[in-house]
N, C-alpha and C positions, 0 to 999 in steps of 0.2 A: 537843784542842779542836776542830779540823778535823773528826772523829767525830761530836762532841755539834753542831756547825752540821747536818750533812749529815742524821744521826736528827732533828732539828727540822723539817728544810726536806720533811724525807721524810713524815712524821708530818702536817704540814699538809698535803701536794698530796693524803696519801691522803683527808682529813676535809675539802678543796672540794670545795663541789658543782658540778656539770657544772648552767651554767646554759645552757639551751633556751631556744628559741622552739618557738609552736604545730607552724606550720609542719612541725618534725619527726615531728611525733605524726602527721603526713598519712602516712606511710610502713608503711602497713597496707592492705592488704584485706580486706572482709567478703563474707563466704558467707554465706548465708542458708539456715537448715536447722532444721526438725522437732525438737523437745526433747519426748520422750516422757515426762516424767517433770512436765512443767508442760502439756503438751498444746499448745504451740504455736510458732509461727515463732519464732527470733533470729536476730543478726547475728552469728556467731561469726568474731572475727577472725586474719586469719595476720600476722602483722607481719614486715617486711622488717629487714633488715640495721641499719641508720642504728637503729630501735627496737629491735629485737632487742640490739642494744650498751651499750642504757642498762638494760636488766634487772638489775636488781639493786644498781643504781650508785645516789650520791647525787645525787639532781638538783633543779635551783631554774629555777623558772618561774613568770609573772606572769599576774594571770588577775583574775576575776570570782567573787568567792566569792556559792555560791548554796544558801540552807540546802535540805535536804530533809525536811528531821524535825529541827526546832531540839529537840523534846523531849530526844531521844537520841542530839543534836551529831552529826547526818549532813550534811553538807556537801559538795561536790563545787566544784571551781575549775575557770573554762571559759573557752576562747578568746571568745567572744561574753556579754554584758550578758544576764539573765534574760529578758527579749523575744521573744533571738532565737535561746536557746542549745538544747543537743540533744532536750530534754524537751518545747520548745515547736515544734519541727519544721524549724527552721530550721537547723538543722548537725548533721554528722554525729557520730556516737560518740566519735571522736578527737578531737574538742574538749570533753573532759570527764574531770577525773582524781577518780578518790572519793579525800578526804583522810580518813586516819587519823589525827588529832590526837593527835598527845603530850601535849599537856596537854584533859583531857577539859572543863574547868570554861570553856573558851574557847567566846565566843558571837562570831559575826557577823550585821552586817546586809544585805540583799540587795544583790547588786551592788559593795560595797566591793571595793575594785582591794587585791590586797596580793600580795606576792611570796612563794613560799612553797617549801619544800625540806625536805627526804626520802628515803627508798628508795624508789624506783621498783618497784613488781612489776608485771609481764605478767599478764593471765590470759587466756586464751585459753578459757578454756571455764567457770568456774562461773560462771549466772547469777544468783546471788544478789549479785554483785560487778559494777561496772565494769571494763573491759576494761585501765584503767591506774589501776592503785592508788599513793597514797605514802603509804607506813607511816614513823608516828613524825614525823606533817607537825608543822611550826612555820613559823611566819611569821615570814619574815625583813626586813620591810620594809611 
């Protein structure tokens, strides 16, 4: 019996997700560097330790859902309201994660507050991607 509590208790802490604040996501640098292949500047970033830990982990974080392309549910969640957030100049890169929706048929509208959790992926280098993706996003709240 003592077995079957401990595989339960174990089973869940693995399937919580590590809830963050923004704040963490600040725990990166960007280089600025030449992409020969698009012909122009980006911010490629090195992430520190605190970020580097949550690579691959499930994590849930509360944000600003901000469409990009509602046609082909591209959506990105950001520390900052659409105003003020990375696209419009007012905050850096790390205030923006691309969500990979697990459910594809989900629509938002601009600036809806919702909480949201995922894997977490680093990318440090394809520019076709944000630098903090969560694959398999749902909204938790």
């Amino acid at each position: 019996m003592a077995s079957v509590l401990i595989c339960s208790l174990l089973a869940k802490e693995k399937f919580t997700p590590v809830a963050i604040g923004w704040k963490r996501l600040t725990d990166v640098k960007f280089t600025r560097k030449f992409n020969k292949q698009a012909e122009m500047y980006f911010l490629y970033p090195t992430f520190g330790p605190s970020v580097g830990a949550l690579n691959g982990k499930e994590i849930q974080i509360r944000g600003y859902v901000i469409p990009v392309d509602e046609q082909n549910n591209v959506y990105v969640i950001s520390s900052q309201p659409m105003a003020m957030c990375f696209f419009c100049g007012a905050a850096g890169p790390e205030s923006i994660i691309e969500l990979q929706l697990k459910d594809q048929r989900q629509k938002f509208k601009t600036d809806a507050i919702k909480t949201v959790k995922g894997k977490l992926v680093l990318n440090p280098g394809n520019i076709e991607h944000l630098n903090y993706i969560l694959k398999n996003a749902e909204v938790v709240e």
